[in-house]
N, C-alpha and C positions, 0 to 999 in steps of 0.2 A: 467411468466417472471422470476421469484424468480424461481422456479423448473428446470427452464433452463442453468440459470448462477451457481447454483449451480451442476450441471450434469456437466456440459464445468468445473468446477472448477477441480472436480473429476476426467473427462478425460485427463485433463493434467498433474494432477499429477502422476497419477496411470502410464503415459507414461514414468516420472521423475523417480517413482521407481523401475519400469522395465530396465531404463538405469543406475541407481546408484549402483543396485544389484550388476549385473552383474560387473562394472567398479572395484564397490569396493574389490570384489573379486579380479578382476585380478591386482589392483593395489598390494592391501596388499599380493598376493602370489607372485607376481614379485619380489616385493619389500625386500621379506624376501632373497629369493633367488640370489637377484641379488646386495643383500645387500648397499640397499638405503635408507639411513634413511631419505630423503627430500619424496621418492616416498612410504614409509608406511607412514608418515606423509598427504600424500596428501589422500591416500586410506583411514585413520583413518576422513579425512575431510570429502570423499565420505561418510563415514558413519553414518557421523553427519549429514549429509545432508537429508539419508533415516528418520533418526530419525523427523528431519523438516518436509519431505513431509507427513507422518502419521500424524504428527502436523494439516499440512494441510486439507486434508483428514476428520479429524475431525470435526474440526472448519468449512471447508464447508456445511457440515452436517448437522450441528445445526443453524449455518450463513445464512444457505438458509429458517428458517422455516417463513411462514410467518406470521403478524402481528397479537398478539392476545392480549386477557383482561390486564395479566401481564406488556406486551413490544408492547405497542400500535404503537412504531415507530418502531418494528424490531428488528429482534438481527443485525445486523450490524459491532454492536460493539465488536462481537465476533473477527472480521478480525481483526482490530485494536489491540486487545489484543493479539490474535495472532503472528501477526506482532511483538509486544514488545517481547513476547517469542523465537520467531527466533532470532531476533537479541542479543539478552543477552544468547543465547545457540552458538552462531556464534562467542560470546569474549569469553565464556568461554574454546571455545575447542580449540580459538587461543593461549589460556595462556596457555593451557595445551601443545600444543603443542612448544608452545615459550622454556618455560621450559624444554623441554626433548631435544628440539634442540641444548641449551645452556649445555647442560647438555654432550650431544654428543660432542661437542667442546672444551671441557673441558676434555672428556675421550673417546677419538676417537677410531673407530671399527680397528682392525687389517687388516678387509678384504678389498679388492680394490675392487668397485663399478662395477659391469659389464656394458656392453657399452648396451646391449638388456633392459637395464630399461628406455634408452631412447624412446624405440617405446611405451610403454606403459605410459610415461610419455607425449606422443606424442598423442596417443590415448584419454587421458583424455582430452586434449586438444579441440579436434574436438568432442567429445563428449558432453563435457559441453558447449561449443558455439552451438550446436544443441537445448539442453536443454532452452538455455537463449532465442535464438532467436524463437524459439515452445511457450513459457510459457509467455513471453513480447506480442508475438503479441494478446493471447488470453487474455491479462491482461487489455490492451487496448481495445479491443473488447468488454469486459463486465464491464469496468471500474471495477478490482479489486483491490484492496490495497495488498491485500494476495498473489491472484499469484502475483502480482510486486514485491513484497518480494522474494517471492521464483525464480523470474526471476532475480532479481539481484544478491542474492542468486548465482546461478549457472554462472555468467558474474564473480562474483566473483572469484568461482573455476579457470574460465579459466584463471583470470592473477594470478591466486596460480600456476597454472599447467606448465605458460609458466614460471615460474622464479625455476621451479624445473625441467623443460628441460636444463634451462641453469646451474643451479646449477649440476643435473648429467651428465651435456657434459662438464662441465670444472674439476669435480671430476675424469672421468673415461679419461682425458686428462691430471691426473695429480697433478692437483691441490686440493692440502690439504684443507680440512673444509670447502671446497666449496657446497658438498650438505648438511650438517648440517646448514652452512649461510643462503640457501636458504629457509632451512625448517622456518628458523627465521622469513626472507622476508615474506614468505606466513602467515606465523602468526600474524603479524603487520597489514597485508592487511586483513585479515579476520576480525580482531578486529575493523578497520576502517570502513568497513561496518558494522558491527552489530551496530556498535556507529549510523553510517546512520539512519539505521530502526529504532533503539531505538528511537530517537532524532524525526524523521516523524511522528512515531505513536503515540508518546506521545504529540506531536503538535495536533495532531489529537483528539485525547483524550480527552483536556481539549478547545475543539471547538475553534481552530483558524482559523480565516477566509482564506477562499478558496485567490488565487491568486490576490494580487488587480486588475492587470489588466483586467480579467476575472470577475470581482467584477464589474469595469468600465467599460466595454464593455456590460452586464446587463445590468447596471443602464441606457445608452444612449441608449439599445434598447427598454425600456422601456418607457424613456421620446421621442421616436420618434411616440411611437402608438398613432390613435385617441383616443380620450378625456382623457388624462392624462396630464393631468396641472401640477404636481413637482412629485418625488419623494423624503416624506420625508426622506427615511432612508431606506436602506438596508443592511441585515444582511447576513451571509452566514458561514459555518460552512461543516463540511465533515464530513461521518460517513461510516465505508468499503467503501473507494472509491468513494463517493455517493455522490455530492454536493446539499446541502440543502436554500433555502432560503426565508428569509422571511421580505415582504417589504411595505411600507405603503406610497401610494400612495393621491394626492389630485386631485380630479374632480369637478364637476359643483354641487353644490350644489343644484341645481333645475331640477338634474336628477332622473327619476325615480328608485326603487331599484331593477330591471328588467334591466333597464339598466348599471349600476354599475355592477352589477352580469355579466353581459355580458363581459365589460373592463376586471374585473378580472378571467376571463376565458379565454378570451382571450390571456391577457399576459400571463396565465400560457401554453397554448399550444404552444403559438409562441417560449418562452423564451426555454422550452424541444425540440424543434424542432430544436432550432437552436443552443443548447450549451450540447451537446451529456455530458456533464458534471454532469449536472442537473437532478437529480432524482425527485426532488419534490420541489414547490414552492408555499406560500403564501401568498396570497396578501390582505391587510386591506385595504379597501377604505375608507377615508377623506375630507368629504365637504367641508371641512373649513382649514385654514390657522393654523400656530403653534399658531401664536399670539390672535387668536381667543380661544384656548380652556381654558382659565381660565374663559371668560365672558360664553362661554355654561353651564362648570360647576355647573354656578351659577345659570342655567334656573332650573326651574321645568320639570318632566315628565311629557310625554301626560298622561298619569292615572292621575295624580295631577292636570292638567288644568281640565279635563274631572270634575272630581271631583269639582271643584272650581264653573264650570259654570252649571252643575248641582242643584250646590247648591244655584246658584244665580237664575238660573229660576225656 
């Protein structure tokens, strides 16, 4: 399972930088040529992009290993980190390029923008919506946190791409510091995504529970199953993608522990089957009520009774 969503992680990327290559090439040589400073701006983004997907690539790698002595739950949390790393690599090439845009507007090119940087500014376009909608559906498909990055990631480019269509169609129409503005717009938008991913994965990070509603929709399939008397308390956290949970349950105290073992087997297969969200779940069975466990505490163990009446026969 782990060797499979790891391979799918790989295949979509490796398709990512097979189309960024090429893009950022033809942005950044159009660009020079056809003197657009929004459309070498966008090419320079393409190529912040390559940089991510190799991000990727890697962190799938290691992401995928499974469970050993060390990381008993997984590396997981390699996507996660990951994730923080795209997005603070996504603000910072947005300042970089905020900068040089501002910078452009302030000491504007002599040359007039030719109108042919449109098709390739057009091109990005339909390129990157290919990329988003390819790497989103396989995101969902293996519950990734990493490709959904890298899928917004590229949803992102497209609306940088269309404000720098309009930015070189209203330049090569005339209009002064129109593709410099745009190059700004796209810069703004880029830094607001990376704040996005930052912001997720650091939620993630430090174990915030999964969606309440999702939370609540658990918690009442749980109290629907046979012999489940309450749910004390369920907990739930995310880890790549991965919803975790873990939850303590009350039964019949005069069930056997064959059967208890059964309940929470139960719920754990029913709850995976039917919340594709759920990576893994576990469950504590509890006899007894909350208001009971200070008087248990206070019993003796079976060894100590054993002991006791041992000693009295």
């Amino acid at each position: 399972m782990a060797d499979t969503r790891s391979q799918t992680i790989k295949q979509v990327t490796l398709v990512g930088v097979l189309v960024n290559i090429l893009l950022a090439i033809a942005q950044l040589v159009s660009g020079v040529f056809a003197h657009s400073q929004a459309l070498i701006a966008d090419g320079l983004h393409t190529l912040a992009d390559l940089i991510s997907d190799f991000v990727v690539l890697i962190t799938a790698h290691h992401a995928g290993k499974a469970a050993d002595a060390d990381h008993p739950y997984g590396h997981g949390r390699l996507e996660t980190l990951s994730s923080i790393f795209l997005g603070l690599a996504l603000i910072g090439v947005a300042l970089g390029m905020g900068y040089r845009s501002i910078q452009g507007m302030i000491d504007p090119s002599p040359h007039q923008t030719e109108a042919y940087a449109l098709f390739f500014a057009l091109l990005a376009i339909f390129s990157k919506e290919f990329l988003y909608r390819y790497t989103i559906h396989f995101s969902r498909k293996i519950k990734s946190t990493l490709l959904e990055s890298n899928a917004l990631h590229h949803r992102s480019d497209v609306f940088s791409s269309i404000v720098v269509v309009i930015g070189v169609g209203a330049q090569v129409m005339g209009i002064n510091n129109m593709d410099a503005l745009a190059a700004i717009v796209v810069s703004v938008m880029i830094s607001l995504m990376g704040t996005h991913l930052v912001k997720k994965a650091f939620a993630e990070l430090i174990d915030t529970s999964l969606d309440q509603q999702l939370v609540a929709n658990i918690k009442q399939v749980i109290l629907d199953m046979d012999g489940v008397i309450d749910v004390h308390s369920l907990r739930s956290r995310s880890m790549g993608g991965r919803g975790y949970i873990d939850t303590e349950i009350r039964v019949n105290p005069r069930l056997s522990v064959s059967e208890a073992h059964y309940i929470s087997l139960n719920i754990e297969q029913i709850v995976k089957k039917q919340f594709d969200e759920i990576s893994d779940i576990t469950v504590h069975i509890d006899p007894v009520a909350d208001s009971d466990h200070e008087e248990i505490e206070q019993l003796p163990s079976r060894a100590q009774l054993l002991f006791n009446l041992y000693s009295v026969w």
